[in-house]
C-alpha positions as CSV (number, residue, x, y, z in Angstrom):
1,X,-178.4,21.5,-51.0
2,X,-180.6,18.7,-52.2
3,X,-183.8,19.7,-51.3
4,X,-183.0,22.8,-52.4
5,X,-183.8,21.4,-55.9
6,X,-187.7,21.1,-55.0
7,X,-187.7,24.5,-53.5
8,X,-190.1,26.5,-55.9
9,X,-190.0,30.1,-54.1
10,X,-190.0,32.7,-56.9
11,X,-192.1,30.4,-59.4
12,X,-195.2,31.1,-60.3
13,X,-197.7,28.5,-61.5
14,X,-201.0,27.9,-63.0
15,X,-203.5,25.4,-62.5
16,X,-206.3,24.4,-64.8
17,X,-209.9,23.2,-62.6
18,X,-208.4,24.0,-59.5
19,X,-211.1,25.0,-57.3
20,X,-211.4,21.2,-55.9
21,X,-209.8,17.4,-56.2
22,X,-206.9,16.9,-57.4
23,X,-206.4,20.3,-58.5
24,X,-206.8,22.1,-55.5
25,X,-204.4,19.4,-53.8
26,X,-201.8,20.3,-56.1
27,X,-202.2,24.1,-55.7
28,X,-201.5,23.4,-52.0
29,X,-198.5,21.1,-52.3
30,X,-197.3,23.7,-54.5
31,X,-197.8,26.7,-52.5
32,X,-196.2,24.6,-49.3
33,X,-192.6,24.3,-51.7
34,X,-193.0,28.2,-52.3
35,X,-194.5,29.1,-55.5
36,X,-197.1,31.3,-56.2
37,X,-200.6,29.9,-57.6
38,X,-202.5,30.8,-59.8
39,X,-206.0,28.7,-59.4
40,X,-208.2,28.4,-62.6
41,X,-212.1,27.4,-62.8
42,X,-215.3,28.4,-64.3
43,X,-217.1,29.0,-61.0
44,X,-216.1,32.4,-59.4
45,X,-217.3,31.5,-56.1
46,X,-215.5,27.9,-56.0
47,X,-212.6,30.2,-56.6
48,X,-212.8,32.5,-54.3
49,X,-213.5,29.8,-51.4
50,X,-210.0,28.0,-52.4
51,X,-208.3,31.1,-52.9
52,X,-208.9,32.1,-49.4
53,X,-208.0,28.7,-48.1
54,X,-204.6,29.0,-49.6
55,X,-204.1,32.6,-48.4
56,X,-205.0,31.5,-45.0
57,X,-201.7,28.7,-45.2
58,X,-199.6,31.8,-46.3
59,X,-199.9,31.8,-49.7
60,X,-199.9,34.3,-52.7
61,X,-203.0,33.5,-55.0
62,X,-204.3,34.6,-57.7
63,X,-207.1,33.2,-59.8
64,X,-208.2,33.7,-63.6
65,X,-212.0,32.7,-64.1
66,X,-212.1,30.6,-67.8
67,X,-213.3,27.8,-69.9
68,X,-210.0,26.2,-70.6
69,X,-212.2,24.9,-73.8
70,X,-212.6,28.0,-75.1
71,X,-209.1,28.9,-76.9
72,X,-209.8,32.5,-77.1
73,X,-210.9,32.9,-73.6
74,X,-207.7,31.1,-72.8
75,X,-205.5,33.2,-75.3
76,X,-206.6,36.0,-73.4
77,X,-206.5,35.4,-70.3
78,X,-202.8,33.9,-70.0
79,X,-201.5,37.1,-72.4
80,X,-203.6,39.2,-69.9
81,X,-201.7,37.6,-67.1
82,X,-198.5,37.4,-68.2
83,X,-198.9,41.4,-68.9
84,X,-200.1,42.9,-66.1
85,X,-199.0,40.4,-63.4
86,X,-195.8,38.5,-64.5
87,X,-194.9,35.1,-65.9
88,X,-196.2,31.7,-65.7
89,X,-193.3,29.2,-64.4
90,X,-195.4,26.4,-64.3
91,X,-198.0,25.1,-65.8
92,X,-200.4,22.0,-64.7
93,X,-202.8,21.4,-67.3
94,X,-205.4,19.3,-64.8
95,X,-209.2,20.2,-65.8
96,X,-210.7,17.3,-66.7
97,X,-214.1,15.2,-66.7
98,X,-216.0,11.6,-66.8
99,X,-218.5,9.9,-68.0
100,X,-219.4,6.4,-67.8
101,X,-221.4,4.9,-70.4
102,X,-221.6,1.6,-72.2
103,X,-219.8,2.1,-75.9
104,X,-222.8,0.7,-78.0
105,X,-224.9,3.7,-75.5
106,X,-222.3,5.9,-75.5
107,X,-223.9,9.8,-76.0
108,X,-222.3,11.6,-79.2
109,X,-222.6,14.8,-77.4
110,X,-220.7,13.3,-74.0
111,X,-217.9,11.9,-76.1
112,X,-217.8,15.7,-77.3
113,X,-217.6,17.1,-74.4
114,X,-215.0,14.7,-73.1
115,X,-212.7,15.6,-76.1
116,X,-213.1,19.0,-75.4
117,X,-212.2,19.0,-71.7
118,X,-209.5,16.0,-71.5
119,X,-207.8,17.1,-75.0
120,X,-208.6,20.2,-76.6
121,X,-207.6,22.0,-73.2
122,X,-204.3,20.4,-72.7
123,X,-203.5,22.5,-76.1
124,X,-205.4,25.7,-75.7
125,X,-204.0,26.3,-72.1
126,X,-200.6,24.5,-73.3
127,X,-200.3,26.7,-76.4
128,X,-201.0,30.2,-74.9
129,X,-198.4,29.1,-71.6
130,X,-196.2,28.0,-73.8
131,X,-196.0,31.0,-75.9
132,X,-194.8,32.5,-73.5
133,X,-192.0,30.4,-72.4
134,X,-190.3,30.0,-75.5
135,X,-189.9,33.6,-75.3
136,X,-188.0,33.6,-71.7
137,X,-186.3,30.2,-72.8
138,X,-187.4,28.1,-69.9
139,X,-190.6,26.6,-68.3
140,X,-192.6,23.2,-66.6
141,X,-195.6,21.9,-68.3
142,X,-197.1,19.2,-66.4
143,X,-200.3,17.1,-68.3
144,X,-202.4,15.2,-65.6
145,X,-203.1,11.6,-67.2
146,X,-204.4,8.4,-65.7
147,X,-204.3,4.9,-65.2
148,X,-206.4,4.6,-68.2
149,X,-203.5,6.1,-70.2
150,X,-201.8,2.1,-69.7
151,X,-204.9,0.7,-69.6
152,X,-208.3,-0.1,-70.2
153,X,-211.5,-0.8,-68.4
154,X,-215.0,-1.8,-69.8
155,X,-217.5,1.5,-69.9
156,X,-215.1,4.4,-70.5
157,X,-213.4,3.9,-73.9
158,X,-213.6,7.2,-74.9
159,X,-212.5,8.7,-71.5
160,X,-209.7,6.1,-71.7
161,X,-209.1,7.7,-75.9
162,X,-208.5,11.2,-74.6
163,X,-206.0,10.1,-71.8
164,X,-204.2,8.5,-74.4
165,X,-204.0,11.3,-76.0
166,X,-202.6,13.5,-73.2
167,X,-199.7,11.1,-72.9
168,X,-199.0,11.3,-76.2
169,X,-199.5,15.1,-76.6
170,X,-197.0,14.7,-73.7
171,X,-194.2,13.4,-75.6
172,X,-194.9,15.9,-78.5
173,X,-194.4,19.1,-76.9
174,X,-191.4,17.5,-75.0
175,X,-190.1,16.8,-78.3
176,X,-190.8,20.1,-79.8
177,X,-189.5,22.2,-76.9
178,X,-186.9,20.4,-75.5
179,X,-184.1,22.2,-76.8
180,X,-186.1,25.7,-75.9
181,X,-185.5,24.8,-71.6
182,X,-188.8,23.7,-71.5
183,X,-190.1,20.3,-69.7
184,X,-193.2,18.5,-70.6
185,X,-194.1,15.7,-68.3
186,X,-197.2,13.7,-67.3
187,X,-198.6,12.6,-63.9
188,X,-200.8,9.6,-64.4
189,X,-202.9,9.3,-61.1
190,X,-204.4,5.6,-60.4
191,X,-207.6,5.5,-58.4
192,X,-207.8,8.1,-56.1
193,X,-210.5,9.5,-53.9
194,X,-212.0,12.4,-55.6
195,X,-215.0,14.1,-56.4
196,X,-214.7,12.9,-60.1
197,X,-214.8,9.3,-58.5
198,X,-217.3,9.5,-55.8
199,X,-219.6,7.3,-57.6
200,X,-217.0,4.6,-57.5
201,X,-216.0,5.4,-54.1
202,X,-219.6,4.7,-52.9
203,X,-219.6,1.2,-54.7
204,X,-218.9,-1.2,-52.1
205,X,-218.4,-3.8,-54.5
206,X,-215.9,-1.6,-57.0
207,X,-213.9,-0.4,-54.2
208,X,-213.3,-4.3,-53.0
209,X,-212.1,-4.8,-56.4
210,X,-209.8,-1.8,-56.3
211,X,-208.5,-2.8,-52.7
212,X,-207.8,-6.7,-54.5
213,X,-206.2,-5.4,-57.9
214,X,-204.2,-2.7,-56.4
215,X,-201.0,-3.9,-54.5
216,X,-201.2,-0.9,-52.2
217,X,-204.9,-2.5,-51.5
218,X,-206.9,1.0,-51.1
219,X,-207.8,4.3,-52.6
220,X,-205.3,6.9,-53.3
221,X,-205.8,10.3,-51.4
222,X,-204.9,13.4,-53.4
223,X,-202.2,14.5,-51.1
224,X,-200.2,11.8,-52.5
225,X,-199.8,13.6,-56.0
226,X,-197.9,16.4,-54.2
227,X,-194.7,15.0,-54.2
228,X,-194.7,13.9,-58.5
229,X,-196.1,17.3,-59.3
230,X,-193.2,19.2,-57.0
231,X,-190.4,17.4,-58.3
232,X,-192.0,17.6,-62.3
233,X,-192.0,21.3,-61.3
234,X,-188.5,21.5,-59.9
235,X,-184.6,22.3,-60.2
236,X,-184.9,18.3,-59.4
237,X,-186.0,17.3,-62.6
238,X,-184.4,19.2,-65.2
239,X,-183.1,16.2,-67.5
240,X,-186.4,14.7,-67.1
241,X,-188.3,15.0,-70.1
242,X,-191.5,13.4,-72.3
243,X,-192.4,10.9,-69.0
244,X,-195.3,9.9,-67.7
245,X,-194.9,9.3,-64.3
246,X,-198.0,6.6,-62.4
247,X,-199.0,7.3,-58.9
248,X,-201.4,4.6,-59.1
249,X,-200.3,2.4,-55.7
250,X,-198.5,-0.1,-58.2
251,X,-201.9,-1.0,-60.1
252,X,-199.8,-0.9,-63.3
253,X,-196.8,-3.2,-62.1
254,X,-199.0,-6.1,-61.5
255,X,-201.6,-8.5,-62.6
């Protein structure tokens, strides 16, 4: 009966920049508890290469090809969805991007572009989801945040602005649809080894660091999300609501 509660057969969920990282993990981990994914990205062939992946583990996928910046593109595509194929259970708003700049050198146009990516998707994708889940009284809406949501590093301020943001758009929309069956919850991922780190990963001297400050001592590997974004999108965590939840090896807990 208890792991029954994590079972999501019958669900259907969407993830944003799923084609590779920490979004293609999560499709996976989703697809192993039983749902059915639907994998989002701009490149069509990225897409197609994961979507194959998946249907060779057994899993029904589907893919819609869209800037998750673009709020009409998005608008579209989820009403589009939701029309001809069927409702979205789940959603797991994880596009995102980095960039790594000195404040004083910081490009206006990079700071732009992270708003647009880290923020301004969260609400086009949440909005037009969401829409749709008022209607039918019930949903999951999971917001990938990060370590820089608690904290703060030198050379990324305004990457560690827009996580901020996510966690407190989090709390919002848990607030404002809370009493419509609908769960917003955060995952807040630490360091892990991803494509969006590489550059970190190949700095010997960062990734001592990270091994020394993080009690866990290493890297995290993105099959290690699977477990907070199944139970966010779960029978198991009905009463759970507004949290951010770290997987970040205890990097928060300690000094």
């Amino acid at each position: 009966m208890t792991l029954e509660m994590f079972d999501l057969t019958g669900k259907r969920a969407l993830i944003t920049g799923s084609s590779q990282g920490i979004g293609f993990a999560l499709a996976r981990g989703l697809a192993g508890a039983g749902a059915e994914i639907v994998l989002n990205g701009r490149d069509q062939s990225k897409l197609n290469t994961a979507a194959e992946i998946l249907q060779g583990d057994g899993a029904k996928v589907h893919h819609l090809t869209f800037d998750v910046t673009d709020h009409k593109a998005v608008r579209a595509a989820v009403d589009g969805f939701e029309a001809k194929v069927g409702s979205i259970d789940i959603l797991i708003n994880n596009a995102g991007m980095q960039h790594r700049s000195e404040l004083h050198n910081f490009p206006a146009d990079a700071f732009e572009r992270l708003l647009q990516t880290n923020v301004a998707s969260v609400f086009h994708v949440g909005q037009a989801v969401a829409r749709h889940m008022i209607d039918r009284k019930q949903g999951k809406i999971i917001n990938i945040a990060s370590v820089q949501t608690a904290l703060a590093r030198p050379g990324i301020a305004p990457y560690t602005a827009t996580k901020g943001a996510v966690g407190g758009f989090t709390k919002s929309v848990a607030a404002e649809l809370g009493s419509r069956n609908i769960r917003c919850n955060a995952i807040a991922p630490g360091y892990f080894d991803t494509p969006l780190n590489a550059a970190l990963v190949a700095d010997d001297e960062f990734s001592a660091w990270l091994a020394k400050r993080t009690p866990a001592g290493r890297w995290g590997e993105v099959q290690e999300l699977v477990g907070a974004a199944v139970f966010l999108s779960s029978a198991a965590s009905t009463f759970v609501n507004g949290h951010t939840l770290y997987v970040d090896g205890g990097i928060t807990a300690s000094l």
